[in-house]
C-alpha positions in Angstrom: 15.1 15.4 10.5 13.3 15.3 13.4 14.2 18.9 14.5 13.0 20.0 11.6 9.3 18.3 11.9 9.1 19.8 15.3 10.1 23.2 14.3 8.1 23.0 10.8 5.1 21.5 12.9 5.2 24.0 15.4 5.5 27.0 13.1 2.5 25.3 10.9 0.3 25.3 14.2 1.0 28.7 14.9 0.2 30.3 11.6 -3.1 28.2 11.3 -5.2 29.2 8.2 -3.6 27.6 4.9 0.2 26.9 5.9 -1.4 24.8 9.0 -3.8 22.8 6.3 -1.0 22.0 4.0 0.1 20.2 7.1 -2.7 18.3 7.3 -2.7 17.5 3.7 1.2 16.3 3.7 0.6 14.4 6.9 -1.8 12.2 4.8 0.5 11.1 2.4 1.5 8.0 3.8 4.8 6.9 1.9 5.6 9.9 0.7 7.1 11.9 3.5 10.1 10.8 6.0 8.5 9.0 9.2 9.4 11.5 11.6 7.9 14.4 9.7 4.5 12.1 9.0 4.7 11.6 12.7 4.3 15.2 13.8 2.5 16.9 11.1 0.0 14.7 12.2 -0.5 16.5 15.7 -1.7 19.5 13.4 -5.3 17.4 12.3 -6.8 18.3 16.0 -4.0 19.4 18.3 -3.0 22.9 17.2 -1.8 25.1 19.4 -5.1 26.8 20.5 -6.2 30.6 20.8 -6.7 32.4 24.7 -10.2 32.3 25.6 -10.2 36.0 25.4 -10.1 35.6 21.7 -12.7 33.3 22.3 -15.0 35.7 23.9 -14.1 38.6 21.5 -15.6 36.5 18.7 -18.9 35.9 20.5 -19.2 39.6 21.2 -18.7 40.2 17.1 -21.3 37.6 16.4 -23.7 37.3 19.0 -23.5 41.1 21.3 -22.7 38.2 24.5 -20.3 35.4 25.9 -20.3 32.5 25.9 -21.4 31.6 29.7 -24.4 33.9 28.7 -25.4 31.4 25.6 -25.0 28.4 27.5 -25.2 26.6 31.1 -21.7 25.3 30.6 -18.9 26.7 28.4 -15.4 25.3 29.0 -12.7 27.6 28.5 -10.3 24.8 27.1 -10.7 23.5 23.7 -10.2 19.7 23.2 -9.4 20.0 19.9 -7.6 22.9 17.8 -7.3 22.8 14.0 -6.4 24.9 11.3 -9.4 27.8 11.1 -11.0 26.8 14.7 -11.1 25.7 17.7 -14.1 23.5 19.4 -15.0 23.4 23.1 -17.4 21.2 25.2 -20.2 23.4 26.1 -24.0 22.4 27.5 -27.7 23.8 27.6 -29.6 24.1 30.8 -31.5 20.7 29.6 -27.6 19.0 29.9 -27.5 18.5 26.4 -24.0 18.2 25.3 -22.7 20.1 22.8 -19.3 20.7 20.5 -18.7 24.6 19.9 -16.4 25.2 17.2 -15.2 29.0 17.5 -12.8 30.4 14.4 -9.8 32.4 14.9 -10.7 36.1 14.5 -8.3 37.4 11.5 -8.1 33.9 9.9 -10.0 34.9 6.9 -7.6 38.3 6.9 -4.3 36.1 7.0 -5.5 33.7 4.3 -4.0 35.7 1.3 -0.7 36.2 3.3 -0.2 32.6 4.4 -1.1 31.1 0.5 2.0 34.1 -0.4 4.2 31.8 1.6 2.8 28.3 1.5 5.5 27.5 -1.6 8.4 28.3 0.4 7.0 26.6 3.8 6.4 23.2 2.6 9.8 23.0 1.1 11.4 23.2 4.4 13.3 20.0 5.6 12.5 18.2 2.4 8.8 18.8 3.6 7.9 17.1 0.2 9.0 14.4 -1.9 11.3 15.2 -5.0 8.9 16.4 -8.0 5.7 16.8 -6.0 4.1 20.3 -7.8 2.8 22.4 -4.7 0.9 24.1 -7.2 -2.1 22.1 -7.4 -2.0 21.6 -3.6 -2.4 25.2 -3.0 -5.3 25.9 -5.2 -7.3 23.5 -3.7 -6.2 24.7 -0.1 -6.9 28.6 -1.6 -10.7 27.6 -2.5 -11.5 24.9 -0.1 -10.2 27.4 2.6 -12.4 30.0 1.6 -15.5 27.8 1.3 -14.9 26.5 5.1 -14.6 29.9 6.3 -18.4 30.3 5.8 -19.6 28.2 9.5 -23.4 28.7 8.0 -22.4 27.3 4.6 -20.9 24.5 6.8 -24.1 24.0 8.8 -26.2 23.6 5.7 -24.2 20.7 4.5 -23.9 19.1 7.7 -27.9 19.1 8.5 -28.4 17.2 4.6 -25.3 14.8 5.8 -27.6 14.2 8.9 -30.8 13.9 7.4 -29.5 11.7 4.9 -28.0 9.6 7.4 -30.0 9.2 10.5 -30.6 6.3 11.9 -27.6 4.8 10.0 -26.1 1.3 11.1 -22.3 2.6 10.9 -22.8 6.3 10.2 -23.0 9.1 12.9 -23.6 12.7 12.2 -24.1 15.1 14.6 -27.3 17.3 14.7 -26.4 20.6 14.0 -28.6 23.7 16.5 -28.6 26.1 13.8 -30.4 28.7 15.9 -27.2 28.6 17.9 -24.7 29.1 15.4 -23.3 31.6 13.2 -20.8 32.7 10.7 -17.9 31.9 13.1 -19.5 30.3 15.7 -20.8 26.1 14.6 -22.8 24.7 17.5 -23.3 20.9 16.9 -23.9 17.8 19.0 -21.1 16.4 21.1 -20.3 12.4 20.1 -18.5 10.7 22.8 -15.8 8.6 21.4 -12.0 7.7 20.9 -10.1 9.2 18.3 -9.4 7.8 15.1 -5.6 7.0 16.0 -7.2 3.9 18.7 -7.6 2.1 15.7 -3.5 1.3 15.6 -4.5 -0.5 18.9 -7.4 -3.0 17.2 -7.0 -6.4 15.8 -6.6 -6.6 11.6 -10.6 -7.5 11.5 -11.2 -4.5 13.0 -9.3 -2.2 11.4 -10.6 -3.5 8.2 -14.5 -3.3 9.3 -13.7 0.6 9.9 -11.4 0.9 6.5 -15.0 -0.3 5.1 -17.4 1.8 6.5 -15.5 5.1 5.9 -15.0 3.6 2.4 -19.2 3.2 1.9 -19.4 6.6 3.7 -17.3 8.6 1.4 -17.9 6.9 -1.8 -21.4 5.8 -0.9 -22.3 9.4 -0.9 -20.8 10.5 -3.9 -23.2 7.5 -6.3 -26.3 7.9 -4.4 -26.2 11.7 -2.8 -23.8 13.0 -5.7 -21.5 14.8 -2.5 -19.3 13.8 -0.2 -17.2 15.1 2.4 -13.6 15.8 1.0 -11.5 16.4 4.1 -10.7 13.1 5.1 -8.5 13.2 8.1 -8.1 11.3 11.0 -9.3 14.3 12.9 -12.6 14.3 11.4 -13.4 10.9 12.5 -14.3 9.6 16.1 -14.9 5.5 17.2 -17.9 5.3 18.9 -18.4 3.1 21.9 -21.4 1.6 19.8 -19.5 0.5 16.7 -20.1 3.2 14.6 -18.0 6.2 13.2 -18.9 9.3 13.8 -17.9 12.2 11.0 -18.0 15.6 12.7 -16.5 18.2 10.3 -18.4 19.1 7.1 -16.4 22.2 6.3 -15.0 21.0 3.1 -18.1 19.9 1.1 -18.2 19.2 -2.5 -21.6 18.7 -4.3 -21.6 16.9 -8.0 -23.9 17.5 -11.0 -26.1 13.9 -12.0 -23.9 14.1 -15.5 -20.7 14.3 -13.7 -21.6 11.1 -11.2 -22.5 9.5 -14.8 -19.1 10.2 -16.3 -17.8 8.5 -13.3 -19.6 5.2 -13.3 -18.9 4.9 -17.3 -15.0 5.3 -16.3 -15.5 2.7 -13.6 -17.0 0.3 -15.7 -14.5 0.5 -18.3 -11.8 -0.5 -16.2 -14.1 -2.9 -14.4 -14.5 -5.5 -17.7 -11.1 -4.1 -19.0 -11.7 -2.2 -22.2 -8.9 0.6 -22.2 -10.2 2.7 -25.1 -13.2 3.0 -23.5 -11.6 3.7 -20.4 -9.1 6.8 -22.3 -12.6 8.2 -23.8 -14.6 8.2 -20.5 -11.3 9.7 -19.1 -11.1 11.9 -22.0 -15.0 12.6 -21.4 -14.9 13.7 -18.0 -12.0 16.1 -18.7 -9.2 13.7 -16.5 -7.2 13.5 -19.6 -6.9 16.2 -22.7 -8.2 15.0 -25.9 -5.4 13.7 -28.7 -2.3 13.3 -26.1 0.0 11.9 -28.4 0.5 8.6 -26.6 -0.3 5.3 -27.0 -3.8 3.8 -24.6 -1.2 1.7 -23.0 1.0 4.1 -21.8 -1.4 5.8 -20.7 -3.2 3.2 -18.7 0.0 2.1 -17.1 1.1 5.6 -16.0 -2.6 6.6 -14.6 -4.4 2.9 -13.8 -2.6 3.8 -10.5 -4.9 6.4 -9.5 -7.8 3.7 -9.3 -5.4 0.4 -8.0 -8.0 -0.1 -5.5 -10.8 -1.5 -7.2 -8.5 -3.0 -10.1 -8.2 -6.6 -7.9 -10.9 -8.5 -6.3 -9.5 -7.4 -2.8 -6.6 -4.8 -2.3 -4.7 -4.2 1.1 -3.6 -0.6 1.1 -0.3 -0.4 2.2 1.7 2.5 2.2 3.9 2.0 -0.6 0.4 1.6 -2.6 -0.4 5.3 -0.8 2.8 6.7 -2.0 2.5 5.2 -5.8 -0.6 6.4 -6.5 0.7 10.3 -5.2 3.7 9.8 -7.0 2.3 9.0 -10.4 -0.3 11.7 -10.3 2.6 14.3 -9.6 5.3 13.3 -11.5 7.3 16.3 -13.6 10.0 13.6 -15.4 10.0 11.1 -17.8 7.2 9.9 -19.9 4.9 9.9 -16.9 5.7 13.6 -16.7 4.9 13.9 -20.2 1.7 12.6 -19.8 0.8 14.2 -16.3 0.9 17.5 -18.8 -2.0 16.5 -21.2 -4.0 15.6 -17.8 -6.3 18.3 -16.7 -8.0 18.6 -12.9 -11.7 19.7 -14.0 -14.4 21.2 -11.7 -14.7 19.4 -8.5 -11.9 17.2 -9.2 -9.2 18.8 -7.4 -11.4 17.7 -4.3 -11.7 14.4 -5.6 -7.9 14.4 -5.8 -7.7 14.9 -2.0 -10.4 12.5 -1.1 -8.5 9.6 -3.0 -4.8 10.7 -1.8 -6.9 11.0 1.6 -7.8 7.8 2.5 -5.1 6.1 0.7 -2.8 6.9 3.3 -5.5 6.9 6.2 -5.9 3.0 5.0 -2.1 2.6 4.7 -1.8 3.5 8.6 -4.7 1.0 9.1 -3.3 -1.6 6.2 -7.1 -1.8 5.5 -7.9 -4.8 3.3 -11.7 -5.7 1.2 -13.6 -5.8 -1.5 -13.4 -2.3 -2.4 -14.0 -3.4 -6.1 -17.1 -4.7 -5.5 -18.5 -2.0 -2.9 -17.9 0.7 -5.7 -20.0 -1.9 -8.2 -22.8 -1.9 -5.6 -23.4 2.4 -6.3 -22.4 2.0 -10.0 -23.9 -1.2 -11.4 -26.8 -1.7 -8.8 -25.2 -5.0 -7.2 -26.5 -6.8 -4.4 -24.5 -6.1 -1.3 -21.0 -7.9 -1.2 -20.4 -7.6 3.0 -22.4 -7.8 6.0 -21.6 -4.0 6.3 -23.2 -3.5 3.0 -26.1 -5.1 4.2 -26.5 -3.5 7.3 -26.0 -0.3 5.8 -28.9 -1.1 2.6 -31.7 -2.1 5.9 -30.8 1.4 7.4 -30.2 3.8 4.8 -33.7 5.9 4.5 -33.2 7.5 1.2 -31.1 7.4 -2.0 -30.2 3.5 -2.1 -27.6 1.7 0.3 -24.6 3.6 1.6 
């Protein structure tokens, strides 16, 4: 088995583009995958093998006519951190302001048809994926969130609103974007000193719980008050600060909801938050989660998809990572009646990114066994409720727009 990671890993790293992001996808999905091939799929989240710097200065030449040394006062020619469409390297202006250059691969966009082609038979290598699990679903989202992240000015845009929304945060650190540096393949942000996300594993309970919390307020947070949210949620996109906070540096994989659509939310929510079932199958059945007249009873149903939401069902919830893997199993089973009923369920607009957000962070929690209130931090953005945590607090005296994150 662990042969098989290695050479799965390795091959994933050096295709990059979609196979490399189904990577990143399965390495989230705590539970669900053997150990050893958790273990190094998750190398593939920010330490791909990385391009020559020749590439490098070929795609400055496309974009800009000029290197990289003729842009900036300091350029290193090593990336710290390689991913699945880019690269980033530590550059700095002649003022020493620090900087993060992300660079893509010339020919990604070229080789994303090819590598969706063979995505099916990749992740099946090794028992890559847990009996029943429909790659289907998994590679649409992976062919239209890879296309949208392609686009480094698209990126930019929705970085600079995730900056202005949240500057001067207590918890929350985005890095200022210089736009009049970037370009279509070339992002040129702020550098954030920090550790990475996998130093949590080293922290006492307390802590790993206090940052369970704020990348819980962060992502859900900005779905009730912004109506977005940043749907790549992966260790790799997340940096400890030596000031407390987190910083979230990759905004490639930005969905943005419609006011109804947040509303359809909250009414599910608060169905399941006093209980009431049928109310709970029509706001499901209302924001297109489940298909009208599936012939089964409210009960069945419930039990089969309550899963998806376990979090918020008990006053607090430890994820652990046989929570992780329950609520990815149920929401891809092909068997039995839960297979029946996964058939009547539908993934609207939007929703497949929603998918990945939740299946996301349930396995980034598991590895943290993240425990707290996240019931009542979801009825803070839904019901209007006083802040439940010193976090929330923190986070309702700094927020400068839009209500407490």
């Amino acid at each position: 088995m662990l042969r098989t990671a290695e050479d799965v890993t390795r091959t994933m790293g050096e295709m990059k583009g979609a196979v490399m992001k189904v990577g990143q996808v399965l390495s989230l999905m705590a539970g669900v995958l053997p150990d050893e091939m958790a273990a190094q799929l998750a190398s593939l989240q920010s330490n791909a093998p990385p391009m020559s710097y020749e590439l490098v200065r070929q795609v400055f030449a496309a974009e800009y006519g000029r290197g990289p040394e003729e842009m900036f006062a300091r350029f290193e020619h090593k990336p710290f951190a390689a991913a699945s469409i880019g690269q980033v390297h530590r550059a700095e202006l002649a003022d020493g302001t620090k900087l993060a250059v992300k660079v893509q691969y010339p020919g990604v966009r070229e080789a994303i048809q090819h590598d969706l082609a063979n995505v099916g038979m990749v992740i099946k290598f090794g028992g890559l994926v847990a009996r029943g699990l429909d790659a289907s679903s998994i590679v649409k989202d992976l062919e239209d969130g890879i296309r949208a992240e392609l686009d480094y000015r698209r990126e930019a845009t929705w970085q600079q609103r995730f900056f202005e929304a949240f500057e001067g945060h207590a918890f929350v650190r985005v890095p200022r974007v210089y736009h009049e540096l970037s370009g279509g393949t070339v992002l040129v942000q702020e550098y954030l000193e920090g550790r990475p996300f996998s130093a949590a594993q080293e922290l006492p309970q307390d802590e790993r719980n206090r940052i369970g919390e704020m990348i819980y307020r962060f992502c859900f947070g900005s779905i009730y008050r912004h109506g977005l949210f940043n749907g790549d949620p992966h260790p790799g996109n997340f940096l400890l600060l030596p000031d407390g906070k987190i910083g979230f540096i990759d905004y490639g994989c930005v969905a943005e909801f419609e006011d109804a659509t947040v509303e359809g939310f909250k009414r599910l929510i608060r169905a399941l938050n006093v209980g009431d079932r049928e109310e709970w199958r029509r706001a499901t059945e209302a924001v297109g989660i489940l298909l009208p007249g599936a012939p089964f009873s409210t009960d069945e149903v419930y039990e089969h998809m309550h899963w998806y939401w376990a979090p918020i069902l008990g006053e607090e919830v430890e994820f652990t990572p046989e929570l992780a893997a329950e609520m990815v199993r149920r929401n891809t089973m092909t068997n039995g009646l839960g297979g029946q009923i996964n058939r009547h369920c539908n993934v609207p607009p939007g929703m497949v990114f929603l998918t990945r957000i939740n299946f996301g962070l349930a396995g980034l929690f598991a590895g943290l066994r993240a425990k707290g209130p996240w019931r009542a931090i979801v009825k803070e953005y839904v019901d209007g409720d006083a802040p439940c945590t010193e976090l929330g607090r923190l986070s309702a005296a700094s927020t400068k727009r839009g209500g407490s994150i």
